[in-house]
Each structure stands twice: as C-alpha cells, then as structure tokens.
C-alpha positions as CSV (number, residue, x, y, z in Angstrom):
1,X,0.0,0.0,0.0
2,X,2.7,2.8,0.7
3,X,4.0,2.1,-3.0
4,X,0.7,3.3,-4.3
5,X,0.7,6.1,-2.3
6,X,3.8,7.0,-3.2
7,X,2.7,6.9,-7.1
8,X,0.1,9.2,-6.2
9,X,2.3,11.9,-4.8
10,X,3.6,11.5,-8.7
11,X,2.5,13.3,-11.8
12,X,0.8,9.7,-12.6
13,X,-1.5,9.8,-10.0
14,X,-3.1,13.2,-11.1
15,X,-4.9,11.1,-13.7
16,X,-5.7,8.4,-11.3
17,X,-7.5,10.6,-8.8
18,X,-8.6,13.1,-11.4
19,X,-9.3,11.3,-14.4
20,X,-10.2,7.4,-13.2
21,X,-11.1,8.0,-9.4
22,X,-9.0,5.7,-8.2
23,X,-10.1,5.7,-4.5
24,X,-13.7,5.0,-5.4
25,X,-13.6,2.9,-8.1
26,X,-10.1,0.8,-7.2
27,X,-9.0,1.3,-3.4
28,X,-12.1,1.5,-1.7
29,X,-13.7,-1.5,-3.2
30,X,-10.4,-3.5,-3.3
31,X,-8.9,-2.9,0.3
32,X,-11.8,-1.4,2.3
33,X,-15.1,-3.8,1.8
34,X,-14.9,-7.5,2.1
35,X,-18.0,-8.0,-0.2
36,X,-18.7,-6.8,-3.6
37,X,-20.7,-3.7,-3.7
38,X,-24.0,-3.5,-5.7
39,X,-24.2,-1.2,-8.5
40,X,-26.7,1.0,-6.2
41,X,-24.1,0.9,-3.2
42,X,-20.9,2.0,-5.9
43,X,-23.2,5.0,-6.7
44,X,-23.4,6.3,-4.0
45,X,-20.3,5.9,-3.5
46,X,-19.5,7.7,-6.5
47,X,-22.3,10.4,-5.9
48,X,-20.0,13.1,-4.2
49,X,-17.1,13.1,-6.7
50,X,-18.4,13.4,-10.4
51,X,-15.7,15.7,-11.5
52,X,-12.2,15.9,-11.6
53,X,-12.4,19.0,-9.1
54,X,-14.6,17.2,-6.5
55,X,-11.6,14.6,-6.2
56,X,-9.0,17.0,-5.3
57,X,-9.5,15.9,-1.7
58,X,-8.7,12.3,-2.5
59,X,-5.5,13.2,-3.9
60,X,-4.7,15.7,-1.0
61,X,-5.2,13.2,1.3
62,X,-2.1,11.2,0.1
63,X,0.2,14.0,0.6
C-alpha cells in the first residue's frame, strides 16, 4: 500500500484521482469492503465526486 501512495504523490496519480477515481472505483472497493458492492451501493459511492475537481480531496489526502 505505501508504493501506491507513493505513485500518487507523482504526476501519474493526477490522472488516477482526477481522471479514473481511483479511490472510489479501485481502493475502496479493493482494500476497504470484504463484499462486492451493488451497482446502487458503488453510486453512491461515486455520488459526491463526479468531477475531476470534486476529487481533489482524494488526492490531497495522500500527501
């Protein structure tokens, strides 16, 4: 886990959080929930960040 954070405090991980939201769609479900999530459940996880600028705190937090 700390080399993926470390990719994030890279210019690569700008389009991960930004462009594929990579905590929602890859961390969260991968390392955080024992279960796979319903399609229902994964939106509303996705709800609060449908843009690239509502992600910015995903990629903040890595720093």
């Amino acid at each position: 886990m700390g080399e993926l954070f470390s990719t994030f405090r890279s210019p690569a991980g700008e389009e991960m959080v930004f462009g594929n939201n990579f905590f929602v769609e890859t961390v969260f479900p991968q390392f955080y929930v024992a279960r796979t999530l319903t399609d229902a459940e994964m939106a509303a996880y996705r709800a609060p960040y449908p843009t690239s600028e509502s992600r910015l705190p995903t990629l903040v937090w890595t720093h």
